[in-house]
C-alpha positions in Angstrom: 227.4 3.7 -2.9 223.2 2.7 -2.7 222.2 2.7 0.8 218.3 2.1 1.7 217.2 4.9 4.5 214.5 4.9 6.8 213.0 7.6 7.7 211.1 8.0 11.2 208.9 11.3 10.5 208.4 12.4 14.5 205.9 14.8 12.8 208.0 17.2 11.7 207.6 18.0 8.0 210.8 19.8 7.8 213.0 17.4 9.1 211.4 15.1 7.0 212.1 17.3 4.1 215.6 17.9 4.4 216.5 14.5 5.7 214.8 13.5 2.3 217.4 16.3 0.5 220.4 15.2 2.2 220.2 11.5 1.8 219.9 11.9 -1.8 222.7 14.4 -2.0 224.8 12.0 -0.2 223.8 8.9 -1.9 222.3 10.3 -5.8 219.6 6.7 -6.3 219.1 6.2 -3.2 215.7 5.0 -2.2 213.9 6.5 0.5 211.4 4.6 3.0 209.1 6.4 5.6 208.5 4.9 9.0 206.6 6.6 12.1 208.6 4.4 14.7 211.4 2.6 15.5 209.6 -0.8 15.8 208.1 0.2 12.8 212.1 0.0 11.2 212.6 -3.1 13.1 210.1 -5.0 11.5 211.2 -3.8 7.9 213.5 -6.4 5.9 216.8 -5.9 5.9 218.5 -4.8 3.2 221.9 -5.9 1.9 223.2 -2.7 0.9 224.1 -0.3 3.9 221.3 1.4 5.7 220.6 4.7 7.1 218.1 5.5 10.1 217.6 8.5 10.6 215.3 9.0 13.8 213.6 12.7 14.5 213.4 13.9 18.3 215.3 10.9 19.8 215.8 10.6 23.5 219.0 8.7 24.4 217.0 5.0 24.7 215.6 4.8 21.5 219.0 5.9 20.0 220.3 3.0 21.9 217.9 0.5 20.5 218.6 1.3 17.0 222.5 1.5 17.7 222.5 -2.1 19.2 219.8 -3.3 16.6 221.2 -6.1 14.4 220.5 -8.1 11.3 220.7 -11.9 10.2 224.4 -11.8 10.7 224.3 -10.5 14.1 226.2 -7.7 12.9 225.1 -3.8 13.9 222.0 -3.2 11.2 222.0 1.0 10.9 224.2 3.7 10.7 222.1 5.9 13.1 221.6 9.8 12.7 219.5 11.1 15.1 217.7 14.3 15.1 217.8 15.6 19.2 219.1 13.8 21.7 221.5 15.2 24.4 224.6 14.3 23.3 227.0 12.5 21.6 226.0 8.9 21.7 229.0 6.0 20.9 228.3 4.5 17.3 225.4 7.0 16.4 225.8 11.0 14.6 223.7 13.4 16.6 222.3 16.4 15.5 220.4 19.2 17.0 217.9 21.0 15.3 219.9 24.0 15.4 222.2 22.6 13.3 220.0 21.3 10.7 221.1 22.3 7.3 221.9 20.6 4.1 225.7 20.6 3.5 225.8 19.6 7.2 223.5 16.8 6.8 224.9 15.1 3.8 228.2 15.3 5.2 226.7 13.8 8.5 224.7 11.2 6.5 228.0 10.1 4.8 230.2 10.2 8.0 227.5 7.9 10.0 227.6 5.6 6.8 230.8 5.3 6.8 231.3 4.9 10.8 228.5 1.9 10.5 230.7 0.0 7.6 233.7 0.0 10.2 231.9 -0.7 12.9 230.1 -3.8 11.2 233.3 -5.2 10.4 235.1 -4.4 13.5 232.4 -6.9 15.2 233.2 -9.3 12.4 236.3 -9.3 13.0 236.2 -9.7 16.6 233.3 -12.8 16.1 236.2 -14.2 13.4 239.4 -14.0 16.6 236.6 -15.1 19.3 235.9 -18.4 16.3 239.6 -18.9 15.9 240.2 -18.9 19.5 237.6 -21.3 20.5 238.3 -23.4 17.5 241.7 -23.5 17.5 241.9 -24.3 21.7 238.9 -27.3 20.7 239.5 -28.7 17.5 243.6 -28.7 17.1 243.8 -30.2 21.0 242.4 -33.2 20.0 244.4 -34.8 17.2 247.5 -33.5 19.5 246.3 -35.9 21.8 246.0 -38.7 19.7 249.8 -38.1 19.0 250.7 -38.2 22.4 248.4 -41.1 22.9 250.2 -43.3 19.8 253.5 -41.6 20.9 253.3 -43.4 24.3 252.1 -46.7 22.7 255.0 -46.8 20.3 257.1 -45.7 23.4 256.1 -49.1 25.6 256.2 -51.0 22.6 260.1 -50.1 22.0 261.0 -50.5 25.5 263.2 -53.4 24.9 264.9 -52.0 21.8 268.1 -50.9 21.7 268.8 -47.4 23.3 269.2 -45.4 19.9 265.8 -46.7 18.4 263.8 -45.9 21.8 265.1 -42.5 21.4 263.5 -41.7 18.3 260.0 -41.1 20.0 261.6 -38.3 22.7 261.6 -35.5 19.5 257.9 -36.4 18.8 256.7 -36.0 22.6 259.0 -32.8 22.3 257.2 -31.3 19.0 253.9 -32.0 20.1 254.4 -30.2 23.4 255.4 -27.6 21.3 252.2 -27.4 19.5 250.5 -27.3 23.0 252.0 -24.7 23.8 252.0 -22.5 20.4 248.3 -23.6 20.4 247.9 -22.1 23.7 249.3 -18.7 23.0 247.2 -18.2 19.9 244.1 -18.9 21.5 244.8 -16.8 24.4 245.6 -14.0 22.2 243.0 -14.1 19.8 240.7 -14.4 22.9 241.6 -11.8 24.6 241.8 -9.5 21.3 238.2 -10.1 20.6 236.9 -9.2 24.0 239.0 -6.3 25.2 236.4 -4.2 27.3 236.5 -6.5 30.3 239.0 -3.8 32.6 237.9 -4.1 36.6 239.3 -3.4 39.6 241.7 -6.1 41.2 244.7 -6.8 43.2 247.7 -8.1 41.7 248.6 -10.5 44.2 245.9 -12.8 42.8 247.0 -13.2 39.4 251.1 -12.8 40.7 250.2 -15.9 42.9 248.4 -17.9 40.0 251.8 -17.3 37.5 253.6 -18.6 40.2 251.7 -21.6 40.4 251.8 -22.2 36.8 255.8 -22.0 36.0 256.9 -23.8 39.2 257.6 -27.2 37.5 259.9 -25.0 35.4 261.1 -22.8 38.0 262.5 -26.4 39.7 263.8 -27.9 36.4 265.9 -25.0 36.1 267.0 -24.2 39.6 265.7 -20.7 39.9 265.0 -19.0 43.0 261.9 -16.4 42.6 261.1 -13.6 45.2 258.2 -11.3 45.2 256.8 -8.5 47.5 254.8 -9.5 50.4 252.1 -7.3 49.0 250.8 -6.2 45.9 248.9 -3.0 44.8 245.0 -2.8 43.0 245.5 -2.8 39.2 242.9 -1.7 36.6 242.4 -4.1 33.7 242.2 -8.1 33.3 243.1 -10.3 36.0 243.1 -13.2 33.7 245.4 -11.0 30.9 247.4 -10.3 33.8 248.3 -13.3 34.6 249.3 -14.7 31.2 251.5 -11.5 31.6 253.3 -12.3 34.3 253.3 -16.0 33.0 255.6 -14.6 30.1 257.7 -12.7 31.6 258.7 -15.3 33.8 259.3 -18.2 31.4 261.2 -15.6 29.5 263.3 -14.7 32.9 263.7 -18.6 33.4 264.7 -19.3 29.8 267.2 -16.5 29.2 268.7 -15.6 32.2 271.0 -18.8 32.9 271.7 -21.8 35.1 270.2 -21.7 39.1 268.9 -17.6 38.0 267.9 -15.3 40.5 264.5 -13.6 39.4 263.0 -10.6 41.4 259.4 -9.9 41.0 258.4 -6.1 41.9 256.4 -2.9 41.8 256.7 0.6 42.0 253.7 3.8 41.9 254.6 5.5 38.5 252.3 8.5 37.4 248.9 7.4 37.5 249.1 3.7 37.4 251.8 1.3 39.1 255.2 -0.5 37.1 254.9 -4.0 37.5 258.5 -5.9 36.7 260.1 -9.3 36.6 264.1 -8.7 36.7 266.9 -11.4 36.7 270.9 -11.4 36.7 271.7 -13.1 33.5 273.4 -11.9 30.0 270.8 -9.4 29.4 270.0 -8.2 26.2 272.4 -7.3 23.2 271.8 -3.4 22.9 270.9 -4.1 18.8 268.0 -6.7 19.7 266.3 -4.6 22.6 264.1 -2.2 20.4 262.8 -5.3 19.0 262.1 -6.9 22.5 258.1 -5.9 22.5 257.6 -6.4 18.2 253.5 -5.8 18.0 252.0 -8.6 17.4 249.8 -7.7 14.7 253.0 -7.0 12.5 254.2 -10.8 13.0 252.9 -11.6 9.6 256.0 -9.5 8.3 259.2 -11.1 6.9 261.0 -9.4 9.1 259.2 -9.9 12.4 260.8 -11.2 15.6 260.4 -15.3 15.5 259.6 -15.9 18.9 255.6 -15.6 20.3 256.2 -14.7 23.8 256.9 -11.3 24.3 254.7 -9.9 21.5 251.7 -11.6 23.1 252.8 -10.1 26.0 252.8 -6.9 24.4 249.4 -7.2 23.0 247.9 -8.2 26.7 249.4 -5.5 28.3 248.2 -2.8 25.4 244.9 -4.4 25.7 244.2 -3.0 29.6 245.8 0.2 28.2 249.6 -0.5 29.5 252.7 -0.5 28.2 255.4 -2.5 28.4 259.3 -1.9 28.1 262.8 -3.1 28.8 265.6 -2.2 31.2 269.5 -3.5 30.9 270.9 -4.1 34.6 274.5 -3.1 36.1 276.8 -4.6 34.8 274.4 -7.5 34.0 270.8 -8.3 33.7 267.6 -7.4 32.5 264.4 -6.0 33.9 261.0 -6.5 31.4 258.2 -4.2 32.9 254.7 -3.1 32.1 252.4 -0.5 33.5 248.4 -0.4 34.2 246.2 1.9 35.6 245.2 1.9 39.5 
C-alpha cells in the first residue's frame, strides 16, 4: 500500500526524524510532505491513496479537527497519529513521547492506516443504508400509489360485473398493501441502522401508548383484548426504535396467537436494565422453530434464513439500543417475546 503523509513538524527535529523513518518502514515509496499546522494540511489537496497525519504535541482539539476532517466525498480524510495528547482519542492513535520508537511507530502508523480504511467505509456504508432508506420510503411509495389509484378505478369501473370478475381486483389491493408494508420495514431498518448513536433517556409509556395506537384497527379486526400496566419505567435507547418494537411484537401476538386472543403487555427490573414483554395464550411456538425466532437480520441474505421480516427487524432494533431480545413458551400454552434495555 502508497499512502501520502503529512507531517506537522511542532519544532521538534526528532519527532520529525523518526516520524520520517517509520512512515517509510511502514509504507517502503511512500512520499513524505512537511506541514507546520493543521490548517496548513487542510488546505493541501487530497490525495486518493490513503493518508497519514501525523500531528506533533497535539492537544485533544486539534486531534479532533483532524479526526472529523473530511474530503470531497465527505468521508473521514486522515488516519490520525498524534504525538502528545492526554489520552486515547476515538478514531485517532496516540502516542506519548515516551513511547517514541521505531518498531512501535511503524506498527502504529500501519494500525491507524488501517483503522482509517474501516472507518471511511463504515461512514459509507452507513450514507449508502441512510440513501436506501430515504429512497426506498420516497421513490418506491409513489408508483404504489399509482396502483392503488388505477386499482380503485378498475374497481368502480367493474361494479356492475358479475361477482367473480369484480373479485379479481381484491388480490391487487392485497399485494400492493403488502408492498407498503415490506417497503416500510426496510426503510425503517435501514434507517435506524445507519444512525444508531441516538440512545436518550425516556419513559416507555410514550412509545407503549403510540404502538397501541398504531395496531388498533387490527387489534379490532381480530377481536383481541390488550392489557398493559398502568405505569411504565424510564428506558435508555430510542423512543422511536422502541416503538416499532413494540409495534412488532404485537402484530406478531395478534397474527399468531388465534381468534378473540388475550395479549398481556408487561415489565419487570432485570439486572441493570428492565424486561419489556408482550405475552398471549395461543399455540405457542413448536420447540424446533424457537431458536430461529430472533434470525439476525443481517444473515437474511442466506438460503436458509427465516422468510418472515418481523421479528429479525425486531431483533436488529432492539440490538441497536444495546438489548436483547428472546422467547418464552407459556404453561401449558402460549408465548411470551421479550427484550431488555438499559435504565
Amino acid at each position: 500500500m502508497k499512502i501520502s503523509t503529512l507531517l506537522i513538524a511542532g519544532g521538534n527535529k526528532r519527532f520529525v526524524a523518526q516520524a520520517i523513518e517509520a512512515a517509510h518502514a511502514a509504507f517502503p515509496g511512500t512520499a513524505v510532505t512537511s506541514v507546520d499546522s493543521l490548517k496548513a494540511a487542510q488546505e493541501t489537496e487530497a490525495s486518493p491513496s490513503p493518508e497519514l497525519l501525523v500531528i506533533a504535541e497535539a492537544d485533544e482539539a486539534k486531534i479532533r479537527e483532524a479526526v472529523q476532517a473530511v474530503d470531497g466525498s465527505k468521508l473521514p480524510r486522515w488516519a490520525v497519529v498524534a504525538m502528545g495528547g492526554s489520552g486515547p482519542m476515538p478514531f485517532a492513535e496516540v502516542v506519548t513521547e515516551a513511547e517514541w520508537s521505531l518498531p512501535l511507530l511503524t506498527r502504529v502508523f500501519r494500525t491507524a492506516v488501517a483503522m482509517h480504511l474501516l472507518h471511511r467505509e463504515r461512514e459509507r456504508l452507513r450514507g449508502d443504508l441512510l440513501s436506501i432508506g430515504i429512497r426506498i420510503s420516497h421513490d418506491l411509495r409513489t408508483p404504489v400509489g399509482g396502483i392503488f389509484s388505477a386499482t380503485e378505478v378498475l374497481d368502480m369501473s367493474l361494479s356492475a360485473a358479475p361477482p367473480a370478475v369484480k373479485s379479481l381486483t381484491q388480490p391487487i389491493f392485497e399485494s400492493a398493501n403488502d408492498l407498503v408494508r415490506i417497503i416500510g420495514q426496510l426503510t425503517l431498518v435501514s434507517k435506524a441502522s445507519a444512525r444508531p448513536d441516538s440512545r436518550q433517556q425516556f419513559n416507555m409509556a410514550t412509545p407503549v401508548g403510540r404502538a397501541l395506537e398504531r395496531v388498533e384497527m387490527k387489534v379490532r379486526e381480530k377481536g383481541a383484548t390488550v392489557s398493559a400496566p398502568k405505569t411504565w419505567p424510564d428506558a435508555s435507547g430510542d423512543p422511536t426504535s422502541a416503538e416499532n418494537v413494540w409495534v412488532g411484537l404485537l402484530e406478531n401476538a395478534i397474527r399468531h396467537s388465534g381468534k378473540a386472543p388475550r395479549i398481556e403487555l408487561g415489565w419487570e427490573e432485570a439486572g441493570d436494565g428492565n424486561k419489556f414483554w408482550v405475552r398471549d395464550y395461543g399455540p405457542g411456538v413448536p420447540p424446533a422453530k424457537q431458536r430461529s425466532l430472533f434470525y439476525p437480520f443481517h444473515r437474511l441474505h442466506e438460503p436458509s434464513a427465516a422468510r418472515g421480516l418481523g421479528l429479525p427487524i425486531v431483533e436488529r432494533l432492539v440490538r441497536l439500543q444495546g438489548g436483547r431480545c428472546g422467547y418464552e413458551a407459556g404453561t401449558p400454552a402460549g408465548s411470551c417475546f421479550f427484550f431488555t434495555l438499559a435504565r
